[in-house]
mmCIF entry with sequence, helices, sheets and N, C-alpha, C, O atoms, coordinates in Angstrom:
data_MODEL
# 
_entry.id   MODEL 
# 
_entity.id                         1 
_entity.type                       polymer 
_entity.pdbx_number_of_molecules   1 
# 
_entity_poly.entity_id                      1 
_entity_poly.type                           'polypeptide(L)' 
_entity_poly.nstd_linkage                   no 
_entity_poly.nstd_monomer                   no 
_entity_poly.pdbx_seq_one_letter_code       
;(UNK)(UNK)(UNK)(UNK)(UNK)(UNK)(UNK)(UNK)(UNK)(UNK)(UNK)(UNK)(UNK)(UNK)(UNK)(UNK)
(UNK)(UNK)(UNK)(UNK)(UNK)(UNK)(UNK)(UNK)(UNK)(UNK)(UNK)(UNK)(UNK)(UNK)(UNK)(UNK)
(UNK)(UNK)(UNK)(UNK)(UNK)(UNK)(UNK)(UNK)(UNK)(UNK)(UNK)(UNK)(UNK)(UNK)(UNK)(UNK)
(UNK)(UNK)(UNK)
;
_entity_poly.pdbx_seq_one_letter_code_can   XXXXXXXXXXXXXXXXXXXXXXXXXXXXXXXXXXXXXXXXXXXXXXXXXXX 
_entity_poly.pdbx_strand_id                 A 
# 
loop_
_entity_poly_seq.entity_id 
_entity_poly_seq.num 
_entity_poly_seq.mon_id 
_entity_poly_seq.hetero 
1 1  UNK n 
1 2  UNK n 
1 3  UNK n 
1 4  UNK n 
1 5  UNK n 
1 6  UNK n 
1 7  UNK n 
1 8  UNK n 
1 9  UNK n 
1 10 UNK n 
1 11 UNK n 
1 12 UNK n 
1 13 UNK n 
1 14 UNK n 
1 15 UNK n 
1 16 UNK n 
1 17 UNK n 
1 18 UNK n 
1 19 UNK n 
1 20 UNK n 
1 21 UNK n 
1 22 UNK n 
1 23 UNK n 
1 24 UNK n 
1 25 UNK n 
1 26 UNK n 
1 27 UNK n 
1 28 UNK n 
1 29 UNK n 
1 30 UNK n 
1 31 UNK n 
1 32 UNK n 
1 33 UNK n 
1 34 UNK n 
1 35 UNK n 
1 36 UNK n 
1 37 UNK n 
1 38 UNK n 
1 39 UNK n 
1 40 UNK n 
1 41 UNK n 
1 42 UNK n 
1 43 UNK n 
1 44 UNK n 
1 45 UNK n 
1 46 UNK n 
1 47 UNK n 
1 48 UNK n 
1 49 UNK n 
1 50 UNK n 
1 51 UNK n 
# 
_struct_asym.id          A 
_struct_asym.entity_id   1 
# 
loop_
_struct_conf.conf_type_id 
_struct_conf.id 
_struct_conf.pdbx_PDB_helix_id 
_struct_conf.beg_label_comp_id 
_struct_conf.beg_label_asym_id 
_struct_conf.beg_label_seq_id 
_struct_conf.pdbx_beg_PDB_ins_code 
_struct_conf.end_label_comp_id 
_struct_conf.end_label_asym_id 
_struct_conf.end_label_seq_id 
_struct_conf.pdbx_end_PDB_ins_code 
_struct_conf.beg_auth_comp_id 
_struct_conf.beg_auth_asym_id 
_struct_conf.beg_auth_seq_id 
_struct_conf.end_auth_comp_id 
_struct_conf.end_auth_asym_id 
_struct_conf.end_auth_seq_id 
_struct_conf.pdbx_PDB_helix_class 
_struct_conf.details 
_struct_conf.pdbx_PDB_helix_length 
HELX_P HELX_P1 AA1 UNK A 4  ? UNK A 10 ? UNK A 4  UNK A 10 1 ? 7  
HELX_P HELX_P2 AA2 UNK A 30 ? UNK A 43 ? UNK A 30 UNK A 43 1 ? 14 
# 
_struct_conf_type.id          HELX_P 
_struct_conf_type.criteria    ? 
_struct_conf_type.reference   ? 
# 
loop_
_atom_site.group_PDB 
_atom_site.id 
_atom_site.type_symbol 
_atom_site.label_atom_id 
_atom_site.label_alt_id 
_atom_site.label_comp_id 
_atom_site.label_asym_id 
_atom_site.label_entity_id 
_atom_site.label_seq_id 
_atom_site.pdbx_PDB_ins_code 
_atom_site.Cartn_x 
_atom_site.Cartn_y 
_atom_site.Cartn_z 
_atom_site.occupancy 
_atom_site.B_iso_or_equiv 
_atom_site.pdbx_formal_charge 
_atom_site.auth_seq_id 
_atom_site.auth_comp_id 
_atom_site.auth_asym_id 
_atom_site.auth_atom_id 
_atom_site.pdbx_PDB_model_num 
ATOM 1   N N  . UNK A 1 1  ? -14.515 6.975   10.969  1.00 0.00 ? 1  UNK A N  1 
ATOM 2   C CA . UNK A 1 1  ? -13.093 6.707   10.989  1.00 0.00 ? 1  UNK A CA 1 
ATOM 3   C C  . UNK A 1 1  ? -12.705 6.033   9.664   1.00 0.00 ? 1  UNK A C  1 
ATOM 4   O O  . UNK A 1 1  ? -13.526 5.384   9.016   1.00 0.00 ? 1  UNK A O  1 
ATOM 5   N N  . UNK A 1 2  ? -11.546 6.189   9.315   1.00 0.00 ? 2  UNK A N  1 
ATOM 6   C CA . UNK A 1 2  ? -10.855 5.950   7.995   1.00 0.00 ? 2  UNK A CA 1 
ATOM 7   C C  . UNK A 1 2  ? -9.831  4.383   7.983   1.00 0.00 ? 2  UNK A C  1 
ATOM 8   O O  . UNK A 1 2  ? -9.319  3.536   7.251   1.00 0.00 ? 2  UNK A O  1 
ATOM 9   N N  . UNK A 1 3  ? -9.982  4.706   9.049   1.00 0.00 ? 3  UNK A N  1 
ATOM 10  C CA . UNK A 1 3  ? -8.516  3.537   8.968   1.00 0.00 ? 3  UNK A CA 1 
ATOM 11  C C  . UNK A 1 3  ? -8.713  3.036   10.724  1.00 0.00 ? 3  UNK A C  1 
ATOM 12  O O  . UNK A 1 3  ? -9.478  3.570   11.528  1.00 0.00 ? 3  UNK A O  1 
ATOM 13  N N  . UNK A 1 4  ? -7.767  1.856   10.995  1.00 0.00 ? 4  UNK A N  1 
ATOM 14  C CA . UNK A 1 4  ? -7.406  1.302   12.593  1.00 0.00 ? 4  UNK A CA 1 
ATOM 15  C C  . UNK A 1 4  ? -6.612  2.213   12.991  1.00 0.00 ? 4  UNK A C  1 
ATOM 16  O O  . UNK A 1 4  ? -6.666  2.470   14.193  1.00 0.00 ? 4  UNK A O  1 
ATOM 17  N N  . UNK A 1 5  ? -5.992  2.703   12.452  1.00 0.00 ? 5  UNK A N  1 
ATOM 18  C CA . UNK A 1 5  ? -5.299  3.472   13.190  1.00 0.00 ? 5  UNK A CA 1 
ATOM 19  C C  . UNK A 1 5  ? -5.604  4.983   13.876  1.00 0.00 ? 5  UNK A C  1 
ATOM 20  O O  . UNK A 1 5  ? -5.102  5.617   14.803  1.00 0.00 ? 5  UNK A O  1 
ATOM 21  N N  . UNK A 1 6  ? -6.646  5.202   12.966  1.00 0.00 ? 6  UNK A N  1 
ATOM 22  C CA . UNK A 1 6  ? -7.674  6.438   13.430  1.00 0.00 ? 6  UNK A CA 1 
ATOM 23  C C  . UNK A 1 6  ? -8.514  6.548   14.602  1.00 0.00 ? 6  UNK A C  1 
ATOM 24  O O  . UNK A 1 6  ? -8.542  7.483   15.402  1.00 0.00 ? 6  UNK A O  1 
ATOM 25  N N  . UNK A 1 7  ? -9.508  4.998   14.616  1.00 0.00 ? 7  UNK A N  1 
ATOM 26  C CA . UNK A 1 7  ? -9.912  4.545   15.480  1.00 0.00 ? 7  UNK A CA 1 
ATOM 27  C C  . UNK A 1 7  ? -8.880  4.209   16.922  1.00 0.00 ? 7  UNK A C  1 
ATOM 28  O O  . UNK A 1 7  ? -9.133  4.745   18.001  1.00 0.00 ? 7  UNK A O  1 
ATOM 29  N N  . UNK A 1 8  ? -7.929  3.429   16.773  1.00 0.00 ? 8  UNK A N  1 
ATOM 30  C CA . UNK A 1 8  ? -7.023  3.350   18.187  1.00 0.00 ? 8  UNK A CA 1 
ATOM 31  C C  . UNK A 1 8  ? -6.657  4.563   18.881  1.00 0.00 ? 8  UNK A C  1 
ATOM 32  O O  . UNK A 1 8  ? -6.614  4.632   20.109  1.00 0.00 ? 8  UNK A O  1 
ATOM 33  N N  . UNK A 1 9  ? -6.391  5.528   18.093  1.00 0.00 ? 9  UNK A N  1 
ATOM 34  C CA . UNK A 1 9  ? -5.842  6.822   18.535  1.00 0.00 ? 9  UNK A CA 1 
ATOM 35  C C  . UNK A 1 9  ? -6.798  7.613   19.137  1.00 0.00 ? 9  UNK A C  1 
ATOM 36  O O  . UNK A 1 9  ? -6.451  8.308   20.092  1.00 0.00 ? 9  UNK A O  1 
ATOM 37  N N  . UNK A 1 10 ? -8.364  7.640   18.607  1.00 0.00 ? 10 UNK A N  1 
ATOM 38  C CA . UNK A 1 10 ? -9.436  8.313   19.107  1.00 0.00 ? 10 UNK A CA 1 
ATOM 39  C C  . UNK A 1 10 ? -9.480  7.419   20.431  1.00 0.00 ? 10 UNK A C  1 
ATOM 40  O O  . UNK A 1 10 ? -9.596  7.977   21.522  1.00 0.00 ? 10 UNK A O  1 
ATOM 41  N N  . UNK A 1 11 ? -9.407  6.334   20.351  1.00 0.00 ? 11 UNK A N  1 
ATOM 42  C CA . UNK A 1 11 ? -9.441  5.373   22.047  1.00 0.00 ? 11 UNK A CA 1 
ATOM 43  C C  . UNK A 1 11 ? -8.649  5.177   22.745  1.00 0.00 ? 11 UNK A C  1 
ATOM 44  O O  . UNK A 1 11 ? -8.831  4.433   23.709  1.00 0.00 ? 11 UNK A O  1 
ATOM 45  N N  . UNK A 1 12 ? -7.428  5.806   22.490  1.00 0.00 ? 12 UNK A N  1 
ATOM 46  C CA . UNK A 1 12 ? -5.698  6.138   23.320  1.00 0.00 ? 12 UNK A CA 1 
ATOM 47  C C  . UNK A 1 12 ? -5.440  4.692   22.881  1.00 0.00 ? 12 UNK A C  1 
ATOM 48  O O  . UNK A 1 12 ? -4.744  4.359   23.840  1.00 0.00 ? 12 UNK A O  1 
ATOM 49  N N  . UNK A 1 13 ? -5.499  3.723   22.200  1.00 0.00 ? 13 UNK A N  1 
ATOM 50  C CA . UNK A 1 13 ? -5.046  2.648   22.396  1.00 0.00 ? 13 UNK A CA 1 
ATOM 51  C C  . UNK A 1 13 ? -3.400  2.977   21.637  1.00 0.00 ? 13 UNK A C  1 
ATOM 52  O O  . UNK A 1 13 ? -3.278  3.206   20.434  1.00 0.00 ? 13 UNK A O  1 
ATOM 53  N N  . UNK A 1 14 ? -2.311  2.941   22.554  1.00 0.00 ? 14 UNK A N  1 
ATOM 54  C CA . UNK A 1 14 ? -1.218  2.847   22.095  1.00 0.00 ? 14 UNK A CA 1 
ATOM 55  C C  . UNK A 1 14 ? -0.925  1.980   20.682  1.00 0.00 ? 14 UNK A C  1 
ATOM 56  O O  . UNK A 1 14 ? -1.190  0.786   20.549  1.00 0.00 ? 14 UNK A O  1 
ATOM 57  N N  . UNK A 1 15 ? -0.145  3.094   19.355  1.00 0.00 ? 15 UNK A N  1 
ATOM 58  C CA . UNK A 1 15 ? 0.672   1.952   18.570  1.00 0.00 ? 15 UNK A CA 1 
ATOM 59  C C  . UNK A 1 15 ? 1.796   1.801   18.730  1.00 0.00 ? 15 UNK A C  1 
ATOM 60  O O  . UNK A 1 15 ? 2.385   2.210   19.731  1.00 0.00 ? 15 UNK A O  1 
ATOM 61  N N  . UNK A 1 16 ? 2.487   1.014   17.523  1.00 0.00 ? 16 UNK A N  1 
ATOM 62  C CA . UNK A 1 16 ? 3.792   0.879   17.114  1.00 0.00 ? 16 UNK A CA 1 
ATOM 63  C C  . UNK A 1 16 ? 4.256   0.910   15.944  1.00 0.00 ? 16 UNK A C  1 
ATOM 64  O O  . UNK A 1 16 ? 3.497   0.450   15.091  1.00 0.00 ? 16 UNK A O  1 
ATOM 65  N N  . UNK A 1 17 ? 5.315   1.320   15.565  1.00 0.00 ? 17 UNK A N  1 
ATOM 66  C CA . UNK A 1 17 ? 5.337   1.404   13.599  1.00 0.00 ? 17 UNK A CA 1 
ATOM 67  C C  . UNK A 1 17 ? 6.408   0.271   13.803  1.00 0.00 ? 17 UNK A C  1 
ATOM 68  O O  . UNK A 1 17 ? 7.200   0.318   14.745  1.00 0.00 ? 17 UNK A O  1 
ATOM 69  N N  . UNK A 1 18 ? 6.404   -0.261  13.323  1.00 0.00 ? 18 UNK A N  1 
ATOM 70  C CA . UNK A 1 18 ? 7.061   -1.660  12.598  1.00 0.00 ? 18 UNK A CA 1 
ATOM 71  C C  . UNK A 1 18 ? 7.594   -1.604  11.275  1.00 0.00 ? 18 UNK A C  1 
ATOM 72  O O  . UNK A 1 18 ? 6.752   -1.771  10.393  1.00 0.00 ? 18 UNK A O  1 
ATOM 73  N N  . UNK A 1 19 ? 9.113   -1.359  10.796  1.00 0.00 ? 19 UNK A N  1 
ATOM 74  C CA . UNK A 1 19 ? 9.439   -0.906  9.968   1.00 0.00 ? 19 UNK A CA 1 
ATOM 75  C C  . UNK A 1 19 ? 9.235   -2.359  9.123   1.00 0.00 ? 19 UNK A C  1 
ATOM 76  O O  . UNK A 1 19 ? 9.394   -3.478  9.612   1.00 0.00 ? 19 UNK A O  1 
ATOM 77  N N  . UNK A 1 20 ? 8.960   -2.145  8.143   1.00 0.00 ? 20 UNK A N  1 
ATOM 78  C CA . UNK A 1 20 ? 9.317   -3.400  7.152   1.00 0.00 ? 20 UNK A CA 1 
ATOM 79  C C  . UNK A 1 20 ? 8.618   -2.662  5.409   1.00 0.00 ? 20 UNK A C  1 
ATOM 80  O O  . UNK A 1 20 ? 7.815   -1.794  5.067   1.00 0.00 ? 20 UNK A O  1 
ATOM 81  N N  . UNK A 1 21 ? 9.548   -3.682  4.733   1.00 0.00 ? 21 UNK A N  1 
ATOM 82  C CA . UNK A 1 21 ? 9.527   -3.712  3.517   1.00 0.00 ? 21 UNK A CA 1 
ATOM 83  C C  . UNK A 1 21 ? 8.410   -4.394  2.462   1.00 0.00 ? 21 UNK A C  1 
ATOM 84  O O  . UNK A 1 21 ? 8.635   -4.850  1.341   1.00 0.00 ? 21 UNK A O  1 
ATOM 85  N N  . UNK A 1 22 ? 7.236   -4.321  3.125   1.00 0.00 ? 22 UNK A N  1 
ATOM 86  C CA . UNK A 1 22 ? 5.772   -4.606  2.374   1.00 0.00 ? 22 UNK A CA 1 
ATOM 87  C C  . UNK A 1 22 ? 5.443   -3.471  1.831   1.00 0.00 ? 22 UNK A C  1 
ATOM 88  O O  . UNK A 1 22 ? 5.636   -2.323  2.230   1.00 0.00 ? 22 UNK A O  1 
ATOM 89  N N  . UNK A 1 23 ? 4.622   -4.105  0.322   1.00 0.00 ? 23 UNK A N  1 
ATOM 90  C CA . UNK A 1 23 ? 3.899   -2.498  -0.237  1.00 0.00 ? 23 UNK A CA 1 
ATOM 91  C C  . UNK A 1 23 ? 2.472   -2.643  -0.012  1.00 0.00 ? 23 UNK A C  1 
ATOM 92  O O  . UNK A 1 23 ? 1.754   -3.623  -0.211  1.00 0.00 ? 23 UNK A O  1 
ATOM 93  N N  . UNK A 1 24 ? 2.176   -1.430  0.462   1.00 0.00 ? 24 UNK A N  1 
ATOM 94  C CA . UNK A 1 24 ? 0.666   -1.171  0.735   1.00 0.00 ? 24 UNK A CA 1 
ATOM 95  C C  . UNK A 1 24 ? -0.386  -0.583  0.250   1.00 0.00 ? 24 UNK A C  1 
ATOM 96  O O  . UNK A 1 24 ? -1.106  0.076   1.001   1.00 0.00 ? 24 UNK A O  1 
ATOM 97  N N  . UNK A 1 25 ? -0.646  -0.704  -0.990  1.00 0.00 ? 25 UNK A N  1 
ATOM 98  C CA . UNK A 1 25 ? -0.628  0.222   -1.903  1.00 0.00 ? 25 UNK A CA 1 
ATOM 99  C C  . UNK A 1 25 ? -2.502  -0.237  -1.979  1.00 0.00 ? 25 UNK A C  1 
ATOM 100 O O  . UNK A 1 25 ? -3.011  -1.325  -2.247  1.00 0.00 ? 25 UNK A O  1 
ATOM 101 N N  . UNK A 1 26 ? -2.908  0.591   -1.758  1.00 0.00 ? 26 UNK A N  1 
ATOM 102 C CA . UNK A 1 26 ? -4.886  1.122   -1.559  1.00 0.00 ? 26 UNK A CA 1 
ATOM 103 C C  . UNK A 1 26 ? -4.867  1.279   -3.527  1.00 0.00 ? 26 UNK A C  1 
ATOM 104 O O  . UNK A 1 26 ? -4.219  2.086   -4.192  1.00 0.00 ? 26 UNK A O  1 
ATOM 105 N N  . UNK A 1 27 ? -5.986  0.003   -4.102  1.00 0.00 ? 27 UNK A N  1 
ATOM 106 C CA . UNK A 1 27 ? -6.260  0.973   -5.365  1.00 0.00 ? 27 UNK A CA 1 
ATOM 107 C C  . UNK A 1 27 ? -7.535  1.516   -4.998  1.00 0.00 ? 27 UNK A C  1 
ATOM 108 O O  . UNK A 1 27 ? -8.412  0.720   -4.663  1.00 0.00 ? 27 UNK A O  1 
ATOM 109 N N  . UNK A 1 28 ? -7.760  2.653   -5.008  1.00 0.00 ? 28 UNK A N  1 
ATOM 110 C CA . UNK A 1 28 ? -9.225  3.225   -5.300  1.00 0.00 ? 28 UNK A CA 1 
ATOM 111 C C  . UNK A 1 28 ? -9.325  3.867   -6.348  1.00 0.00 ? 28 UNK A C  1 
ATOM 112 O O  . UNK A 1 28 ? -10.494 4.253   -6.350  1.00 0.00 ? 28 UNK A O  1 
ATOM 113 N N  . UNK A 1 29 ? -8.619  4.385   -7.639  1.00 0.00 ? 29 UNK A N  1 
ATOM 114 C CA . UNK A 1 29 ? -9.003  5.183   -8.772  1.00 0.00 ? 29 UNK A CA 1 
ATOM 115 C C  . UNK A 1 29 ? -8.062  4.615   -9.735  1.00 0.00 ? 29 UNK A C  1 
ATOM 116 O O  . UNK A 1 29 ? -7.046  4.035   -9.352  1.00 0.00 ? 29 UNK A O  1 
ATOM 117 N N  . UNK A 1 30 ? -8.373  4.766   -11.044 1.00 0.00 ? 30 UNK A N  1 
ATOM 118 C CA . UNK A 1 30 ? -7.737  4.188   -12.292 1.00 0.00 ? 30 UNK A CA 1 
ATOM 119 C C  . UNK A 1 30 ? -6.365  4.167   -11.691 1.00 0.00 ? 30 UNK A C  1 
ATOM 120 O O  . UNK A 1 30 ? -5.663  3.291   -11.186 1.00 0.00 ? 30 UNK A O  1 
ATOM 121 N N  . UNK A 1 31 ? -6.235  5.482   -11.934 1.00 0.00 ? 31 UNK A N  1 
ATOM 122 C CA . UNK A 1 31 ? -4.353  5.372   -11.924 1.00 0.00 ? 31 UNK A CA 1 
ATOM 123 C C  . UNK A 1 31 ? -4.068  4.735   -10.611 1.00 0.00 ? 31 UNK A C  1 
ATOM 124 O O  . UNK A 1 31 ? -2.907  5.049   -10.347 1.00 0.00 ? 31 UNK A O  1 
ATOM 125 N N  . UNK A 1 32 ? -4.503  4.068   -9.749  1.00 0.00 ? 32 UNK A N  1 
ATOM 126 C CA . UNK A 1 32 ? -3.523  3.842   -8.624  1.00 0.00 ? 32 UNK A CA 1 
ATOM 127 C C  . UNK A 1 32 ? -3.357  2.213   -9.764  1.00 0.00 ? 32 UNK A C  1 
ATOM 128 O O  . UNK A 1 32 ? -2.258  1.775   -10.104 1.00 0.00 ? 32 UNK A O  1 
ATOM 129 N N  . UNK A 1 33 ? -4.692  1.575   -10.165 1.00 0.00 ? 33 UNK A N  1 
ATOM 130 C CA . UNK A 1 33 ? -4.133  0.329   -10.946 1.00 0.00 ? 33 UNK A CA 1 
ATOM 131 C C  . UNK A 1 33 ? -2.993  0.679   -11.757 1.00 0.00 ? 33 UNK A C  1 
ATOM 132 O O  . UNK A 1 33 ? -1.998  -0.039  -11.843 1.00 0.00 ? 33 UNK A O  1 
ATOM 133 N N  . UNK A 1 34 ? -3.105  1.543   -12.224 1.00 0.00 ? 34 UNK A N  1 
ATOM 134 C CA . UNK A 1 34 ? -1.962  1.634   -13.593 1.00 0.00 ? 34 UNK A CA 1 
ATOM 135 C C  . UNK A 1 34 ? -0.633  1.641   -12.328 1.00 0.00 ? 34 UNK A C  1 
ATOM 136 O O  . UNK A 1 34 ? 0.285   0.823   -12.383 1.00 0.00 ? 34 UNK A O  1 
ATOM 137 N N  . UNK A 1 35 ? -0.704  2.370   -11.571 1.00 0.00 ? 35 UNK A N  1 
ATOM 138 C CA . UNK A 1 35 ? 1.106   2.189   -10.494 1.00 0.00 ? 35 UNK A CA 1 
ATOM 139 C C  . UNK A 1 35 ? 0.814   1.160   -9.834  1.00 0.00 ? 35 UNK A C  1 
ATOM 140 O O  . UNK A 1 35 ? 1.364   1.161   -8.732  1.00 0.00 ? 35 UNK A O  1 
ATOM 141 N N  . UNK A 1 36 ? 0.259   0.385   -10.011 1.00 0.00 ? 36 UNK A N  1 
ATOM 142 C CA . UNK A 1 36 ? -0.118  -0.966  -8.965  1.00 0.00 ? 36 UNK A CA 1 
ATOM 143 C C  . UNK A 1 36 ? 0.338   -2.161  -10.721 1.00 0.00 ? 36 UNK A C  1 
ATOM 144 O O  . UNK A 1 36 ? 0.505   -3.358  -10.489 1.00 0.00 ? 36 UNK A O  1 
ATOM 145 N N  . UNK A 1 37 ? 0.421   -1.882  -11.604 1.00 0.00 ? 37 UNK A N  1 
ATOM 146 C CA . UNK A 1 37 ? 0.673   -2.717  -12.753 1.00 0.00 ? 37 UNK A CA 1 
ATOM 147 C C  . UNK A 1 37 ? 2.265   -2.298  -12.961 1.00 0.00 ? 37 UNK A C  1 
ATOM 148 O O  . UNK A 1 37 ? 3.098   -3.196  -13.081 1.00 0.00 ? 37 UNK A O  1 
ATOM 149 N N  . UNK A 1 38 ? 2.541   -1.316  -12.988 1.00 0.00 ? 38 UNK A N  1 
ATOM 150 C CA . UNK A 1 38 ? 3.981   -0.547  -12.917 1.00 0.00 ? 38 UNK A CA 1 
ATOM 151 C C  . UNK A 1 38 ? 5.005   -1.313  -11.948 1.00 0.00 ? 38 UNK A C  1 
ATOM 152 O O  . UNK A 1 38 ? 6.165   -1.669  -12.154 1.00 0.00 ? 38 UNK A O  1 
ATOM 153 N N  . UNK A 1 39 ? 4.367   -1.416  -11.075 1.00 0.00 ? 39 UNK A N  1 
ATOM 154 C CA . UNK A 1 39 ? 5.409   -1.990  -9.771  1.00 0.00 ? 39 UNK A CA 1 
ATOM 155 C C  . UNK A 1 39 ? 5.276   -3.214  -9.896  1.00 0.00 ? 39 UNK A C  1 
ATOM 156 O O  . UNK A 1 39 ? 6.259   -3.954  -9.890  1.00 0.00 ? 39 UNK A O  1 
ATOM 157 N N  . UNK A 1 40 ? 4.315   -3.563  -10.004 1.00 0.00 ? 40 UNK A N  1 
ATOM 158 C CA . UNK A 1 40 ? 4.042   -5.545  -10.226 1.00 0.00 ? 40 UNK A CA 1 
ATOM 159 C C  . UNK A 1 40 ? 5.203   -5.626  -10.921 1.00 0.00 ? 40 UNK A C  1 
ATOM 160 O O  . UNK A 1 40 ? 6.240   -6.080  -10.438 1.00 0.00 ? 40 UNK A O  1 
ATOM 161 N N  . UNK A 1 41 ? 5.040   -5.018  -12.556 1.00 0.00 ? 41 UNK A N  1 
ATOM 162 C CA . UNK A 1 41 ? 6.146   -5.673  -13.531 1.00 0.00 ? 41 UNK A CA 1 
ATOM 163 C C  . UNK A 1 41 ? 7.384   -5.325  -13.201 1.00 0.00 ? 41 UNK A C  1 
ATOM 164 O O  . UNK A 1 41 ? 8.304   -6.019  -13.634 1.00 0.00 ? 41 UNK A O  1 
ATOM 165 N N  . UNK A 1 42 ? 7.563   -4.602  -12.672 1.00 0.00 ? 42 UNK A N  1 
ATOM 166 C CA . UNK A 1 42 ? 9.125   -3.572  -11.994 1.00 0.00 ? 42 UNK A CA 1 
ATOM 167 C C  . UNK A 1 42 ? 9.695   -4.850  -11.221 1.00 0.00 ? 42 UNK A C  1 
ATOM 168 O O  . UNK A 1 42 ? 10.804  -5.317  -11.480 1.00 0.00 ? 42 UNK A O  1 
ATOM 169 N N  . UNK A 1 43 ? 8.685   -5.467  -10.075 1.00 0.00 ? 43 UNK A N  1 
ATOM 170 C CA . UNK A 1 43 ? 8.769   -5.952  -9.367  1.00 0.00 ? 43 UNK A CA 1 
ATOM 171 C C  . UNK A 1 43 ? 9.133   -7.701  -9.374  1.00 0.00 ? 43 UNK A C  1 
ATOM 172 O O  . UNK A 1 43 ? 9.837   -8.004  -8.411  1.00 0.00 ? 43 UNK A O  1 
ATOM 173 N N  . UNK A 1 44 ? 8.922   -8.398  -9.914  1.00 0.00 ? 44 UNK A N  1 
ATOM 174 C CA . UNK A 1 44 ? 8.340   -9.926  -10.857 1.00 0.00 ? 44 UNK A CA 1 
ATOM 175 C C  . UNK A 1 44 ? 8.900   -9.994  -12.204 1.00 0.00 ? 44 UNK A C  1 
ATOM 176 O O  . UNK A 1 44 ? 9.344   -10.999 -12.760 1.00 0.00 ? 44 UNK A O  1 
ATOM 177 N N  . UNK A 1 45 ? 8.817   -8.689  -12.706 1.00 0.00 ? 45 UNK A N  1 
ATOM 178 C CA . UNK A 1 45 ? 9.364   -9.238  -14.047 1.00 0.00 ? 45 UNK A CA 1 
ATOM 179 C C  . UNK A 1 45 ? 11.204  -8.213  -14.559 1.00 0.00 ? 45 UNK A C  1 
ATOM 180 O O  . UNK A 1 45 ? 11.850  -8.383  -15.593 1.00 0.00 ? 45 UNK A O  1 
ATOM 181 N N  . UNK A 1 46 ? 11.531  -7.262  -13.409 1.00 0.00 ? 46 UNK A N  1 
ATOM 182 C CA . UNK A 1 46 ? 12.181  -6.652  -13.617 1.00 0.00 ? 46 UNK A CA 1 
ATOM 183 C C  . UNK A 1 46 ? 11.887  -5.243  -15.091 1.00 0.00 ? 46 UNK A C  1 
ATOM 184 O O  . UNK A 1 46 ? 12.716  -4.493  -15.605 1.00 0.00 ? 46 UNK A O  1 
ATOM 185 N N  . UNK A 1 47 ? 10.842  -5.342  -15.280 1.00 0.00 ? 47 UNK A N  1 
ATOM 186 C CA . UNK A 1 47 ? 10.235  -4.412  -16.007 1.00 0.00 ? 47 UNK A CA 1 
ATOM 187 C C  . UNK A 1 47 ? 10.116  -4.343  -17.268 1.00 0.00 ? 47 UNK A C  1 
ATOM 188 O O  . UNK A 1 47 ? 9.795   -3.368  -17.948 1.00 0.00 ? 47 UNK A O  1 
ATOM 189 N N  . UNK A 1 48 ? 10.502  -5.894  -17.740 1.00 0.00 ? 48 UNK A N  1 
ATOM 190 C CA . UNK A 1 48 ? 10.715  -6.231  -18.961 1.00 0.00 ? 48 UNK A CA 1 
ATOM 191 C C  . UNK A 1 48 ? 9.564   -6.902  -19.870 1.00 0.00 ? 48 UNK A C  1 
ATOM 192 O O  . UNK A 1 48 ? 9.632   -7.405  -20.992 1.00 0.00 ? 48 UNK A O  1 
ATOM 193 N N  . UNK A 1 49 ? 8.594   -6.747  -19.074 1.00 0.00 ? 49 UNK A N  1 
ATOM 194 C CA . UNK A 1 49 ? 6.974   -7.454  -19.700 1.00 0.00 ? 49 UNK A CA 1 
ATOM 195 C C  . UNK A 1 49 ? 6.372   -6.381  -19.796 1.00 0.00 ? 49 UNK A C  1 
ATOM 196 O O  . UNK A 1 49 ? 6.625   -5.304  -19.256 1.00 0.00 ? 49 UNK A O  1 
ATOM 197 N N  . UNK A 1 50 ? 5.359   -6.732  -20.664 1.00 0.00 ? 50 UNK A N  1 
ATOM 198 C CA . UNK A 1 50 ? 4.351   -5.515  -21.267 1.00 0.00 ? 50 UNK A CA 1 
ATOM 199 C C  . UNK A 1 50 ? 3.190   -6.438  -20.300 1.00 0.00 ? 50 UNK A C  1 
ATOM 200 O O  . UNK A 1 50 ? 3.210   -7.668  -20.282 1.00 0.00 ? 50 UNK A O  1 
ATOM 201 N N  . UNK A 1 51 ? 2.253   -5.654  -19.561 1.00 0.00 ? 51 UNK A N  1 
ATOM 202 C CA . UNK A 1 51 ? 1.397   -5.615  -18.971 1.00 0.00 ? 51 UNK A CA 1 
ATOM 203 C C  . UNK A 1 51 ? 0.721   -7.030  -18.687 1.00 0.00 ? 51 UNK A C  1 
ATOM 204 O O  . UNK A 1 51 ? -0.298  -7.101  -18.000 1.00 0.00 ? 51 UNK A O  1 
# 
């Protein structure tokens, strides 16, 4: 299984999606850092800092 949510579903365990405004962002390969540095500064600095 990949995830909890893979697992609950293989065991009927009922979910719920819960809308909200968190980012969830998995790095596993270069570029996800590079959009994980993108959004930081987007985010904190309004996009006006260099790295």
């Amino acid at each position: 299984m990949t995830s909890a949510g893979a697992i609950a579903l293989a065991h009927g365990i009922p979910m719920k999606v819960i809308p909200a405004q968190v980012l969830n962002l998995k790095i596993t390969y270069p570029g996800d850092m590079e959009l994980f540095k993108l959004l930081c500064n987007n985010y904190f600095f309004g996009g006006n800092r260099e790295n």
